[in-house]
KOLTITOR-463547 format. One line per 2 residues: number of its first residue (from 1); their letters; for each residue x, y, z of C-alpha. Coordinates in Angstrom, 3 decimals. Layout:
% KOLTITOR-463547
NUM = a = X:Y:Z ~ ...
This chain:
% KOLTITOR-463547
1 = xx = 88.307:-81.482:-6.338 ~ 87.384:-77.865:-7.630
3 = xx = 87.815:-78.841:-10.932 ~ 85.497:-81.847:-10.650
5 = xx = 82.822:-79.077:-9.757 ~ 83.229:-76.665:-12.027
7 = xx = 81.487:-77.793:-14.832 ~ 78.406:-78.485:-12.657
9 = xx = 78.664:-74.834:-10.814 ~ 78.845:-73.481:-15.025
11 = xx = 75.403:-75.053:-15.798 ~ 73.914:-73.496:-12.414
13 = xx = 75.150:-70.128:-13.065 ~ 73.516:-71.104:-16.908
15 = xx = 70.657:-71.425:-15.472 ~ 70.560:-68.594:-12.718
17 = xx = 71.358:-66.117:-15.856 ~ 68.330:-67.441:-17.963
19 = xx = 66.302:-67.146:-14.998 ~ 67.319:-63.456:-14.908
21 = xx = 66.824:-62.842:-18.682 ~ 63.463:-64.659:-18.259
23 = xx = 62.490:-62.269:-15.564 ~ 63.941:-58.649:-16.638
25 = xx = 61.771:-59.402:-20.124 ~ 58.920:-60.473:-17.808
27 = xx = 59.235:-56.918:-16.249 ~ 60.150:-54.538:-19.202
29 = xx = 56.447:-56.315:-20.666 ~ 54.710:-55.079:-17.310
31 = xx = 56.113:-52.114:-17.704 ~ 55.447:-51.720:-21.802
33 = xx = 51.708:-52.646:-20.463 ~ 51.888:-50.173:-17.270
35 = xx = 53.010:-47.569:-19.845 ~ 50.797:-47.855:-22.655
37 = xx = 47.933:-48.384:-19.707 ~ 49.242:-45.007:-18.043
39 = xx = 48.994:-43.631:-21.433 ~ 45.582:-44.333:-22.330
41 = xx = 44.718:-42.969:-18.909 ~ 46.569:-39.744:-19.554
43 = xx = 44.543:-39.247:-22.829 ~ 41.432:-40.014:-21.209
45 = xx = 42.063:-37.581:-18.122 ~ 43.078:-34.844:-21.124
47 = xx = 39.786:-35.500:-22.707 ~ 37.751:-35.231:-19.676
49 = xx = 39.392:-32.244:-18.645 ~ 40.740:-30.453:-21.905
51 = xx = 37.703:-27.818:-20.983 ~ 38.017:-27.446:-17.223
53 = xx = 39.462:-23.955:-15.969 ~ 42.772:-24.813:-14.804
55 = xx = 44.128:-27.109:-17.956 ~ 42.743:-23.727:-20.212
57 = xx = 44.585:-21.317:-17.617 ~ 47.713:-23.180:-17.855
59 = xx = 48.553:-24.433:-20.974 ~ 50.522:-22.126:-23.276
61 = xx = 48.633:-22.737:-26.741 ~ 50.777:-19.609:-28.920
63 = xx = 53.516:-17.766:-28.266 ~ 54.909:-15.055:-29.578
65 = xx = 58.173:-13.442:-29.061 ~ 58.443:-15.084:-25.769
67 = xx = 55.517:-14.477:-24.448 ~ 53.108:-17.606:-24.087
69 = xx = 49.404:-16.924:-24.641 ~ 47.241:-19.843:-22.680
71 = xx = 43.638:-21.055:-23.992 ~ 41.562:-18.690:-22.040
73 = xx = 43.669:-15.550:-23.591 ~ 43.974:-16.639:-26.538
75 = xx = 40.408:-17.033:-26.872 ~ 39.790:-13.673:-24.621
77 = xx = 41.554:-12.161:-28.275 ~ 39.624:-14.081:-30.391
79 = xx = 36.217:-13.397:-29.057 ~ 36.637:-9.923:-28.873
81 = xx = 37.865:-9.773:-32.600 ~ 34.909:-11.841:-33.311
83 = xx = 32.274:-9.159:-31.637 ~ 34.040:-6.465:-33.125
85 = xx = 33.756:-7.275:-37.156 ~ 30.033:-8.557:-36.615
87 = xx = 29.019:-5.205:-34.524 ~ 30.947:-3.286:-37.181
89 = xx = 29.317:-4.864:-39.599 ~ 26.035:-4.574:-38.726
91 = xx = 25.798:-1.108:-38.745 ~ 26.785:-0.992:-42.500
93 = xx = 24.626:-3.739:-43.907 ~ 25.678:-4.954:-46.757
95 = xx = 29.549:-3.701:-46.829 ~ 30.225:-7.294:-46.082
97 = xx = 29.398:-10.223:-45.353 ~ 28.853:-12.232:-41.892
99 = xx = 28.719:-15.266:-40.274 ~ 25.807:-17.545:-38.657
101 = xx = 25.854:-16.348:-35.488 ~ 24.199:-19.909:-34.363
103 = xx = 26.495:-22.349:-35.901 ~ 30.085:-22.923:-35.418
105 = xx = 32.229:-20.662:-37.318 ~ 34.464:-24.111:-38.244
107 = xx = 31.693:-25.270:-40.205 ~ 30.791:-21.809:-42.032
109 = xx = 33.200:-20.979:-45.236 ~ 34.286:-17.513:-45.618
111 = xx = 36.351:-17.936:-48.548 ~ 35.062:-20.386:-51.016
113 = xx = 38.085:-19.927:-53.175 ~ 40.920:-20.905:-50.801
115 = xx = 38.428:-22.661:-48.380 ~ 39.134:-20.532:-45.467
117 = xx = 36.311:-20.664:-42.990 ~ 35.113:-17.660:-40.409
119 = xx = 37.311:-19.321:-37.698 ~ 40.032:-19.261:-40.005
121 = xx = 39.214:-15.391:-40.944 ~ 38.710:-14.102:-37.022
123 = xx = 41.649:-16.156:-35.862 ~ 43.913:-14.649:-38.026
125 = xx = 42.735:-11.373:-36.948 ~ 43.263:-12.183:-33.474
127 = xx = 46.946:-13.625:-34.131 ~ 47.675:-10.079:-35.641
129 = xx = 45.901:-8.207:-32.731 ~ 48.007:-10.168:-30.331
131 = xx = 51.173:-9.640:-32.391 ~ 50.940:-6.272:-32.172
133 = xx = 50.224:-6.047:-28.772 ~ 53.206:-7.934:-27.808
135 = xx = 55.562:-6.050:-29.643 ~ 54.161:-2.843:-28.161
137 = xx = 54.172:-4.358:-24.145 ~ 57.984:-6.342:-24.990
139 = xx = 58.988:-2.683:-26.275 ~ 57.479:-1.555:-22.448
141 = xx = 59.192:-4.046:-20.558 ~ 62.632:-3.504:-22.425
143 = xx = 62.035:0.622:-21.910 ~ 61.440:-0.174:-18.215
145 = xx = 57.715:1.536:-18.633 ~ 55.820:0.963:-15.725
147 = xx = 51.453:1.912:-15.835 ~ 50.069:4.546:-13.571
149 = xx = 48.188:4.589:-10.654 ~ 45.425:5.882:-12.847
151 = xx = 45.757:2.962:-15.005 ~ 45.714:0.233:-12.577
153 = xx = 42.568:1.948:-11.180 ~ 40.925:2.177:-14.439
155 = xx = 41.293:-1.928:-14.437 ~ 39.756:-1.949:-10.720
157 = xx = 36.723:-0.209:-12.089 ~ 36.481:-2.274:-15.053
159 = xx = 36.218:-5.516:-12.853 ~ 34.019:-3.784:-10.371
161 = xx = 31.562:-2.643:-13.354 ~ 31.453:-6.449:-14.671
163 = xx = 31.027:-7.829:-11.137 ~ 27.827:-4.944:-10.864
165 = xx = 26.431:-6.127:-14.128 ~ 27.293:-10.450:-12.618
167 = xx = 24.774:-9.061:-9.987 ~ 22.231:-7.057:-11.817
169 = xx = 21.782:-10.253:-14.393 ~ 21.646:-13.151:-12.003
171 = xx = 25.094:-14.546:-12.220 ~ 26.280:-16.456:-9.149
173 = xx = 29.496:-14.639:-9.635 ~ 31.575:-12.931:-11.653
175 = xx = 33.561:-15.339:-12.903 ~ 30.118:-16.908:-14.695
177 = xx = 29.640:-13.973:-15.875 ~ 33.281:-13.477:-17.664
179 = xx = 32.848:-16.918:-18.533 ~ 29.936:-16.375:-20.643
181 = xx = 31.212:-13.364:-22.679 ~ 34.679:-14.801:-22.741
183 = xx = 34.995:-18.465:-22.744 ~ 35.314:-21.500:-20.329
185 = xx = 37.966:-21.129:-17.759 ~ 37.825:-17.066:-17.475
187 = xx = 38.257:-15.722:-14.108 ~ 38.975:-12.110:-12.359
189 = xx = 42.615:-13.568:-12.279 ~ 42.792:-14.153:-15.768
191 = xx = 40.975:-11.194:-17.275 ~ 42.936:-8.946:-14.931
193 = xx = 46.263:-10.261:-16.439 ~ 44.835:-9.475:-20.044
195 = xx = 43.747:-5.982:-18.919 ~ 47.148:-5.913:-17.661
197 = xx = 48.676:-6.535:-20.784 ~ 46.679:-5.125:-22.888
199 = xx = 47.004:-1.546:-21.353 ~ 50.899:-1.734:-20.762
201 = xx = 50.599:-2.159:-24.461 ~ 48.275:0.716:-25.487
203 = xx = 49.606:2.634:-22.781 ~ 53.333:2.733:-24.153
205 = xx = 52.099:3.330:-27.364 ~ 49.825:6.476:-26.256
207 = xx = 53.562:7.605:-24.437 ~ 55.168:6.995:-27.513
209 = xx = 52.611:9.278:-29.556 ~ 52.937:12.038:-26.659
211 = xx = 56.262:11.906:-27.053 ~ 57.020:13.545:-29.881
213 = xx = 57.085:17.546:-29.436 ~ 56.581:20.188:-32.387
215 = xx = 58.089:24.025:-31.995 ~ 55.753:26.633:-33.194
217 = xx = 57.438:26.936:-36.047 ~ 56.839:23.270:-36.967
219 = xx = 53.325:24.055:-36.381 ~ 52.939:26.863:-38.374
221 = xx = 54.912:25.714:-41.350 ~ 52.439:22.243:-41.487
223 = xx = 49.297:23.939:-40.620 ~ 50.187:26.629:-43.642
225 = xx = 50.699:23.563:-45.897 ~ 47.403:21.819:-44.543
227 = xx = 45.306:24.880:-43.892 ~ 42.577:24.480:-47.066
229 = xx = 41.125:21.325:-45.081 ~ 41.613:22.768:-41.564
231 = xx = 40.395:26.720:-41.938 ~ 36.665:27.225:-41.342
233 = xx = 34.200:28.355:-43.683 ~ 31.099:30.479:-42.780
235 = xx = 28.789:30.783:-45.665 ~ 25.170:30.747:-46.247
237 = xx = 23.498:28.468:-49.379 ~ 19.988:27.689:-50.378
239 = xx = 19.096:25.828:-53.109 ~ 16.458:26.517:-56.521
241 = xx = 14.838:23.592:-56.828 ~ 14.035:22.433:-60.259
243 = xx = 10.989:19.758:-60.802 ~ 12.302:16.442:-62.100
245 = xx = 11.050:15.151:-65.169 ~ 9.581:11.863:-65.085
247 = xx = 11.112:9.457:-67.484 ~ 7.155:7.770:-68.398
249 = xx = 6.242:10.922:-70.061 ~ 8.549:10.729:-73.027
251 = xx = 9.080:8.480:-75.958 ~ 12.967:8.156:-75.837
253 = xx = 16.260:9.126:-73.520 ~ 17.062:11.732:-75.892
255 = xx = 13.520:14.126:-75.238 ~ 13.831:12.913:-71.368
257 = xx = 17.504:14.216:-71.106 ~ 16.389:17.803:-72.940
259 = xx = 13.748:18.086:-70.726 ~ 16.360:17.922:-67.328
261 = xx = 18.857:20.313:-68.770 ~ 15.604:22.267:-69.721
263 = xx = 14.410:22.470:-66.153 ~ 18.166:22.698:-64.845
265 = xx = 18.804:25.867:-66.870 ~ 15.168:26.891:-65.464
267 = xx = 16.551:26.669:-62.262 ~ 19.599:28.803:-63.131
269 = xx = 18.048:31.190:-64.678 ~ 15.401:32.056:-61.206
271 = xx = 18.886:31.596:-58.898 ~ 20.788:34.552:-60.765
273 = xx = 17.842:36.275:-60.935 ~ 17.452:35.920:-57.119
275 = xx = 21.015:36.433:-56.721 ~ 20.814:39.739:-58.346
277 = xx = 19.124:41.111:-56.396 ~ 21.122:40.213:-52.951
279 = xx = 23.486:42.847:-51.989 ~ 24.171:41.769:-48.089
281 = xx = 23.760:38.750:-45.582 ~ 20.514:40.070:-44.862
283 = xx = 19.341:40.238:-48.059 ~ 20.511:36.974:-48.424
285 = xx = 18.431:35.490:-45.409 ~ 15.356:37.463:-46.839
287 = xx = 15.441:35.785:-50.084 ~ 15.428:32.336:-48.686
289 = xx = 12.411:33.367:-46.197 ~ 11.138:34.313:-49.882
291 = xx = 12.037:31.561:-51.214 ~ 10.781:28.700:-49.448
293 = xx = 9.193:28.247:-46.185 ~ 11.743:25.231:-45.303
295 = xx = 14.001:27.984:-44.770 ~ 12.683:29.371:-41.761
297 = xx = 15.207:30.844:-39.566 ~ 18.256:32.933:-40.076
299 = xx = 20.304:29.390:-39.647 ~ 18.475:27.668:-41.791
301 = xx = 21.099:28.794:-44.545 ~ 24.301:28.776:-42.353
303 = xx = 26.762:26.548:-42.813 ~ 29.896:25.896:-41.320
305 = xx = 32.795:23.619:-42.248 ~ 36.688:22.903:-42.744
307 = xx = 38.120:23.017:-45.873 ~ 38.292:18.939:-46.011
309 = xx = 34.245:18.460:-44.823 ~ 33.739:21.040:-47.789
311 = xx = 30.999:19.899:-50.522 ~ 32.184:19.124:-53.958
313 = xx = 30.026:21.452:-55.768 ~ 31.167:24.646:-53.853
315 = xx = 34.548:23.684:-52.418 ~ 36.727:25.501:-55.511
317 = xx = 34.648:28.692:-54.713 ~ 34.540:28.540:-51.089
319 = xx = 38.596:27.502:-51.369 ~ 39.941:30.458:-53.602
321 = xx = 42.538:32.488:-51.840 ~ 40.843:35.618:-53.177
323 = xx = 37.177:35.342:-51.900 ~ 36.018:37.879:-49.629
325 = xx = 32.555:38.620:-47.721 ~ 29.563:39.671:-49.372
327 = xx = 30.779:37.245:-52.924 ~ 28.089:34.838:-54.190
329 = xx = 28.076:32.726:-56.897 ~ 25.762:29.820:-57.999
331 = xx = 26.660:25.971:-58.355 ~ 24.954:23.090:-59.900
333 = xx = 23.430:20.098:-57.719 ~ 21.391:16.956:-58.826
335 = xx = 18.539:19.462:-57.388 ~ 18.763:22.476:-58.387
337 = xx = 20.900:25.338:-58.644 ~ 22.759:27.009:-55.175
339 = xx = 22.912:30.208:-54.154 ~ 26.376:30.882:-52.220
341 = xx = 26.985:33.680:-50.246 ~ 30.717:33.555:-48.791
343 = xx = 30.749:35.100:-45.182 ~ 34.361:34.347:-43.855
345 = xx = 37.289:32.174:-43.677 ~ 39.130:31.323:-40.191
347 = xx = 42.644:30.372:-39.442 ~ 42.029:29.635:-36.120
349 = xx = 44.829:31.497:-34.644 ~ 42.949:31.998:-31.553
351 = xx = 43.291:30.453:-28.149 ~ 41.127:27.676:-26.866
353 = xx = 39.348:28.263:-23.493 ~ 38.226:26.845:-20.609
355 = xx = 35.431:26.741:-17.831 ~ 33.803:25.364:-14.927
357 = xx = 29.949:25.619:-14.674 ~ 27.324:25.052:-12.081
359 = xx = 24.100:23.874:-14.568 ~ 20.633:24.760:-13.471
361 = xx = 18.275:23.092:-15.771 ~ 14.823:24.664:-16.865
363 = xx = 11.876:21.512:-16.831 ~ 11.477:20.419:-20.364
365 = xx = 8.674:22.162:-21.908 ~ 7.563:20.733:-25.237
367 = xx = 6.246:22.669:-28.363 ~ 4.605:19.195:-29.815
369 = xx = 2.482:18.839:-26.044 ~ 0.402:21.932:-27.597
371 = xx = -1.664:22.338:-30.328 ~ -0.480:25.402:-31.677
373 = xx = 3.567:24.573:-31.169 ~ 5.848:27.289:-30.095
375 = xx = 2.812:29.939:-30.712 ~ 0.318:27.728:-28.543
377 = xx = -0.303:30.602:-25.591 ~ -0.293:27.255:-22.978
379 = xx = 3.327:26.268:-24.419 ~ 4.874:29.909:-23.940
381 = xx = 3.365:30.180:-20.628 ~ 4.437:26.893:-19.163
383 = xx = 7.480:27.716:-20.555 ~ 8.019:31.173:-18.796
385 = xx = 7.386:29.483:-15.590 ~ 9.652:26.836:-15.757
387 = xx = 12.478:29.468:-17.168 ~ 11.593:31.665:-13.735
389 = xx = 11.918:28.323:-11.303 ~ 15.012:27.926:-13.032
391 = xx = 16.027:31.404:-12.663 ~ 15.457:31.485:-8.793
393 = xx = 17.289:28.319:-8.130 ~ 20.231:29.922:-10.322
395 = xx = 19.860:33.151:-8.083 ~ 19.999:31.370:-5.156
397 = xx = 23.360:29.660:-6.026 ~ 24.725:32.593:-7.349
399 = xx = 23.998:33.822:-3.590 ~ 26.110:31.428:-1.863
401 = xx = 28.644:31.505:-4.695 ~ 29.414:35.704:-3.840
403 = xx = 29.203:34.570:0.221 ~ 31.725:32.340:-0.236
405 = xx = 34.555:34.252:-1.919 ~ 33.555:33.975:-5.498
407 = xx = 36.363:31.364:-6.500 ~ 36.997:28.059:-8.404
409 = xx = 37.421:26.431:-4.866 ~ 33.655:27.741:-3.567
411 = xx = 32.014:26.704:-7.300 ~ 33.328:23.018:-6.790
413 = xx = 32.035:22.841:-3.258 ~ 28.355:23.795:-4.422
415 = xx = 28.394:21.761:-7.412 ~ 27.481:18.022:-5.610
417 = xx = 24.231:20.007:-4.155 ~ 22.722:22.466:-7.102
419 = xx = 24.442:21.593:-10.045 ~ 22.872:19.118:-13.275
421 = xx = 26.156:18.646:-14.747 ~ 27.335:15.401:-14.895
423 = xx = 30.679:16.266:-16.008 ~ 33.307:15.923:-13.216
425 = xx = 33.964:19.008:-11.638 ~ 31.982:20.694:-14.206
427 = xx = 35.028:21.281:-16.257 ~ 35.736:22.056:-19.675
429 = xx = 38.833:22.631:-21.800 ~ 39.868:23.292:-25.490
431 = xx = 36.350:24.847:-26.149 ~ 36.569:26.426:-29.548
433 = xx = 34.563:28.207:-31.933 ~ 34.462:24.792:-34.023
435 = xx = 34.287:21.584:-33.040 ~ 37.837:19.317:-33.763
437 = xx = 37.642:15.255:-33.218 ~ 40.182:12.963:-33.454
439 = xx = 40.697:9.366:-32.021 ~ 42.821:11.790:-29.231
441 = xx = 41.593:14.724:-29.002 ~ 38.032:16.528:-28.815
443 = xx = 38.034:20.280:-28.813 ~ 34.377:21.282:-28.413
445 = xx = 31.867:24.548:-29.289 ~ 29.454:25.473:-26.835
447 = xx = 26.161:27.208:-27.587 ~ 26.416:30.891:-28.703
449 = xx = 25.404:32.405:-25.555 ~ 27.979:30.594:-23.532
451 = xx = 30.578:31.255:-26.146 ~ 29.931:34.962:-26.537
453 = xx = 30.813:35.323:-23.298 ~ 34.054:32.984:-22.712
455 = xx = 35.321:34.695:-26.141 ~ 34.984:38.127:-24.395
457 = xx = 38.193:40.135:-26.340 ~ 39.076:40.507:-22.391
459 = xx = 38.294:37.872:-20.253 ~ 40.689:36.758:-17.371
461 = xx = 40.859:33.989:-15.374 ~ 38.577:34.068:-12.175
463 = xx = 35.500:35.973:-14.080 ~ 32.118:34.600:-13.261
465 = xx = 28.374:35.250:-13.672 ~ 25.265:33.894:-14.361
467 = xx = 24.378:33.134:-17.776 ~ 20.778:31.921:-18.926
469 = xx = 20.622:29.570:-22.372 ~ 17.279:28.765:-24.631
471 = xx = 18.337:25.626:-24.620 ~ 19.424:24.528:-21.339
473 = xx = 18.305:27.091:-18.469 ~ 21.050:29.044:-16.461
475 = xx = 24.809:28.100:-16.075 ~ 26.984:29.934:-13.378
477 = xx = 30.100:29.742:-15.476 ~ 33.459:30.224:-14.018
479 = xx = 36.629:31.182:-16.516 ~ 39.970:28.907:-15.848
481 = xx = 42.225:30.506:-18.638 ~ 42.939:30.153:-22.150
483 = xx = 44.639:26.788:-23.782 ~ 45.918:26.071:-26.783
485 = xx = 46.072:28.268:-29.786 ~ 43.719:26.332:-32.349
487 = xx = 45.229:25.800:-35.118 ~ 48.557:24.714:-33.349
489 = xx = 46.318:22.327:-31.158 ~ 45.054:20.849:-34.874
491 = xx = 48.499:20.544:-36.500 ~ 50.312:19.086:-33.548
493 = xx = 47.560:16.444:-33.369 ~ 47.593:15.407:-36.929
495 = xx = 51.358:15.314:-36.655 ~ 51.358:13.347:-33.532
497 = xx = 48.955:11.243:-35.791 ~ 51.679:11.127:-38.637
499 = xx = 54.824:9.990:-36.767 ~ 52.966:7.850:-34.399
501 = xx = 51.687:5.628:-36.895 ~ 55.116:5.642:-38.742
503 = xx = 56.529:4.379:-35.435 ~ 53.966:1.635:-35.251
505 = xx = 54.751:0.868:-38.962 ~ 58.498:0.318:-37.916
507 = xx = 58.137:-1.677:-34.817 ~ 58.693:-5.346:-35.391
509 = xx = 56.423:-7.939:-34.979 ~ 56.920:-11.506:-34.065
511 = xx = 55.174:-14.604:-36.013 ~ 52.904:-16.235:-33.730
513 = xx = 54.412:-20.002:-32.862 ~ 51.176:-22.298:-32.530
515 = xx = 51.642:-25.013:-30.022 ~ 50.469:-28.673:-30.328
517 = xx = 48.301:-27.833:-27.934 ~ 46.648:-25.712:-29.813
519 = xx = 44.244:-28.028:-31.474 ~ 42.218:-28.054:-28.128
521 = xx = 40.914:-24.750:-29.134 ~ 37.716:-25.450:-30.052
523 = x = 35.561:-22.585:-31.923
């Protein structure tokens, strides 16, 4: 009986199987069509929201030796590069060119030879920036370096002066307002974690430079090899002026060029004459008064430089091992001829100082208010006055500076309520005779009557008093003790300088990987 059935339960099953085929490709094309549907609506969502805050916060659009760089950052980096080179710019016109500020950079060529346009130019900037960054905050992280109190407040104030400037602009916040120098999707979150990374990164690298430690030896031996640009040169110079032929009045370049070196060996011939006659700095000073009216006042013809800042015309002079005060020679400028007297040269083995000051200002008098200047009677009597206000105010402080012990401690304490100083605490350190700048350092000069006295052959720490400048009005200055001898203070800095940047020029950095998504970044 089975077997009589079994041919007719074969076709059924035949026919249950086809049903399933019929139905599993029935339900792989619903879902072909749900896919390609979800699709489509995953492409639309991405271009409706490929701008909003959260996709640009997100998604990681370069990264570079692990660490991912999102849309917002990566255009934090670029924008910044971008303000940079046109600010820079600007203030040398014509060193190079620039873009239209109000079209899109994608559109502007830089290069017309390789057909690289500005966005091209400032993103590769940024790409390097960012490289460099990351190898310095991955070199942090792997040295377990950790930023400072100080550091994390510094980023506190930085957000607190943007949100200030959100309110004094009319931003609803201060996310609009780091939108709007940043980019869409910037928030505090986002531009604190940049800040974040961006000082690990400069941070380490400023512990790196301060790392590296010089004996005095070392010092001496590279400021002995350096010292023609770092000693400082006191000498006087005015110049004979010779009257410049004009090229109309002659025929051909031949009579115009005998009539310069004509008036040019004129013009030697008065300065040795002049300089003849000059047998001291005085004399010197005299014959300039005699000279010329421009040169009015004793520093009229002072100069004072290091060897590197010297000019080209008197720097083998001024240089030569052998000169001594009281020797003057005479140069030739496009002008005229100079008149050099050489006063001194300074090694700078001396020891920086340092101060606190309470700062009475004297009211602003002004020569130009009167009609006869600095002679006007009105100008010198306004003047006196505001000198004596000044004066009793400064007496006064000095009162309750003596009541109260005389000390650092009792200076500080006055300074909110008398003093005009700005700085904090008043204080001041590596004040030297001439002023040093570097990207690190700034060892400053004071005016001559405050210098006189902190270069006293014996001051010591704890001496005060009241000392009145032209300039300024009185300054109760307070002596904290001497710093760094100068010269070392120079040579350690520009070796700092030197094995720094051979560090930097060592320390590996990563290719940036772009990601797909980085077409979304749109500039």
């Amino acid at each position: 009986m089975s077997g009589m059935f079994e041919p007719k339960q074969d076709k059924a099953n035949r026919k249950i199987e086809r049903t399933k085929k019929e139905e599993t490709a029935k339900k792989k094309s619903r879902m072909r069509a749900i896919i390609i549907i979800s699709v489509l609506i995953v492409f639309s969502a991405a271009a409706i929201t490929i701008n909003s805050g959260f996709i640009r916060r997100s998604a990681a659009v370069v990264t570079i030796d692990g660490v991912n760089f999102t849309t917002v950052e990566f255009e934090y980096f670029f924008n910044n590069e971008y303000m940079e080179y046109v600010n820079f710019m600007s203030q040398f016109q014509g060193m190079g060119a620039v873009p239209d500020t109000g079209r899109s950079l994608s559109n502007q060529i830089y290069d017309h030879n390789t057909g690289e346009t500005w966005a091209d130019f400032i993103m590769s900037m940024a790409l390097n920036r960012m490289s460099g960054l990351t190898a310095l905050y991955n070199a942090a992280q792997a040295s377990g370096f950790e930023l400072t109190a100080e550091h994390k407040e510094s980023i506190d104030e930085d957000l607190v002066m943007i949100e200030i400037q959100a309110m004094i602009n009319g931003f609803p916040n201060t996310n609009s307002l780091l939108q709007q120098m940043f980019g869409t999707g910037m928030n505090v979150r986002s531009y604190r974690k940049i800040m974040e990374f961006v000082t690990t990164a400069n941070a380490y690298s400023e512990h790196i430079r301060e790392s590296f430690t010089y004996s005095s030896a070392d010092l001496a031996e590279y400021y002995a090899e350096f010292k023609d640009d770092l000693d400082v040169f006191t000498y006087r110079q005015f110049t004979i002026y010779f009257d410049y032929p004009e090229s109309d009045d002659f025929d051909d370049v031949d009579e115009f060029e005998a009539a310069l070196d004509e008036a040019m060996e004129n013009s030697r011939i008065q300065a040795a004459e002049i300089a003849a006659e000059i047998t001291g700095e005085d004399d010197f000073i005299q014959a300039a008064y005699d000279y010329s009216d421009f040169y009015s006042d004793p520093d009229s013809t002072l100069r004072l430089a290091q060897g590197n800042r010297l000019d080209i015309n008197t720097s083998d002079w001024l240089l030569d091992p052998a000169r001594v005060n009281g020797d003057i020679t005479i140069a030739d400028s496009e002008q005229g001829s100079i008149i050099i007297f050489f006063v001194s040269r300074d090694d700078n083995n001396y020891r920086t100082v340092g101060m606190r000051q309470i700062l009475i200002l004297r009211e602003s008098i002004y020569p130009d208010d009167f009609p006869l200047g600095e002679d006007d009677p009105g100008y010198i009597a306004a003047f006196n006055a505001a000198d004596d206000e000044a004066k009793q105010r400064a007496e006064q402080v000095l009162s309750l500076f003596t009541v109260a012990g005389s000390t650092e401690d009792a200076l500080i304490a006055l300074m909110p309520d008398h003093s005009d100083d700005n700085t904090e605490g008043g204080f001041y350190s590596d004040i030297s005779k001439f002023p040093y700048q570097s990207s690190y350092i700034a060892a400053m000069k004071v005016v001559e009557e405050i210098e006189d006295w902190l270069f006293y052959e014996n001051r010591q720490i704890g001496d005060s008093e009241l000392v009145r400048t032209e300039d300024f009005g009185y300054h109760l200055l307070y002596f904290t003790g001497p710093g760094d001898v100068f010269f070392e203070l120079m040579a350690k800095d520009r070796m700092r300088t030197r094995d720094h940047t051979e560090w930097l020029e060592n320390l590996e950095t990563a290719q940036p990987i772009r990601r797909a998504a980085f077409i979304l970044v749109h500039i």
